[in-house]
N, C-alpha and C positions, 0 to 999 in steps of 0.2 A: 571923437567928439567934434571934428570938424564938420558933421554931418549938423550938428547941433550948436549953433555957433552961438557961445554963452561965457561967463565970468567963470573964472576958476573954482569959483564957488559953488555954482549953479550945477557945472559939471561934475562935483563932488557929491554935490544933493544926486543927483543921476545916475552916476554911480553905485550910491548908497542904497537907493532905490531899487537899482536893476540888483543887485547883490542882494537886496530880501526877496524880491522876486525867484531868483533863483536857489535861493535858500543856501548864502554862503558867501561870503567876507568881502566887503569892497577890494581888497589888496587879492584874495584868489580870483574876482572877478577880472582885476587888471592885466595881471600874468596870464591869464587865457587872452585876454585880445591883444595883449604884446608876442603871445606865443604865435595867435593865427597872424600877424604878421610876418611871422616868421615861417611860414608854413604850416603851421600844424592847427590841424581842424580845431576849429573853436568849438564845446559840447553845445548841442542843440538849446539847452534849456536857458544858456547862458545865452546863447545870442536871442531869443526867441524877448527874456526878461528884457537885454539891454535894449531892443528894438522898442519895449512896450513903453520901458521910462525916458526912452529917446522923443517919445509921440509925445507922451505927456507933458515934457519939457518944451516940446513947441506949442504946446496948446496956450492960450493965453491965461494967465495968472485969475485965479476966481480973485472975485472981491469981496466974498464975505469965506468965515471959516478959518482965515489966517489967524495964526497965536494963540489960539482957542485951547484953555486945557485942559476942557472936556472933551474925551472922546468917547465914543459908543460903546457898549459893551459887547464882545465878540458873538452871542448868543443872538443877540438884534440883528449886528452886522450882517452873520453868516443867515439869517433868517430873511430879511430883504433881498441879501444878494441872490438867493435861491428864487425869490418869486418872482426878481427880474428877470433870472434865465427861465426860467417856467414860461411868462411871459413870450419872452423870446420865441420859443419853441412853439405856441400857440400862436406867435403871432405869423411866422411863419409857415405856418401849418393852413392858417387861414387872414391873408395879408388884406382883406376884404374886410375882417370883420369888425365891425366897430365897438363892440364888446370887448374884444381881444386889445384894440387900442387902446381903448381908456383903460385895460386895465394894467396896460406897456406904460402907457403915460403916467398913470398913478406909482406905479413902482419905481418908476426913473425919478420922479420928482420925490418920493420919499426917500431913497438913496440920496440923495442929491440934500435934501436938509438934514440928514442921518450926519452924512460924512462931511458937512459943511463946504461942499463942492457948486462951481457953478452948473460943471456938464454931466450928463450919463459917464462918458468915459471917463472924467477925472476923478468922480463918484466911484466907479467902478474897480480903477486904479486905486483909490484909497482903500477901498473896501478889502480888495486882496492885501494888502498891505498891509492891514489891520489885521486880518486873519493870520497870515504867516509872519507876522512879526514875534521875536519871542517874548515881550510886554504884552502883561495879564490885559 
């Protein structure tokens, strides 16, 4: 956590976070990174998670979407987040085209008022969140 230098609290939201990411308990995510201090390889998916909610937690706090106890329904979510990758992959495909933009840019900013986030990434981060979380 010292890479992420935060309230005890904050590091516990991070925690909690990279532990959905990874699909499994803050307390077994902790004992993996107490154990890779200790030598023994930390499983890829765990550090891959804690790396993701480590970004996030520097990212600067949105300002709208806080407390909100509406959230999306997983069918929307997972439907958005697929046409942002879609996106992606054409946008990629063809970094020129301006078609292909507006329709990266529409998907990011739909995400982005979906998930009550300021950024793509933090949108993005929630979005998976929501998806592998075990709440309907």
């Amino acid at each position: 956590m010292a890479a992420t230098p935060c309230t005890a609290r904050d590091a516990r939201r991070i925690l909690e976070v990279a532990a959905d990411l990874a699909d499994t308990t803050p307390d077994a995510l902790a004992a993996a990174m107490v154990a890779g201090t200790r030598g023994t390889p930390v499983p890829v998916h765990i550090e891959r998670a804690l790396h993701r909610a480590m970004d996030a937690g520097r990212s600067p706090a949105p300002s709208v979407g806080r407390g909100s106890v509406l959230t999306p329904a997983r069918a929307r979510t997972e439907e958005v987040l697929t046409r942002l990758r879609g996106c992606q992959a054409r946008l990629a495909a063809a970094p020129e085209d301006p078609v292909a933009l507006r329709a990266m840019d529409d998907a990011g900013y739909t995400l982005c008022v979906l998930m009550g986030r300021a950024t793509v990434h933090e949108a993005v981060l929630a979005a998976e969140a929501r998806l592998f979380s075990s709440t309907p």
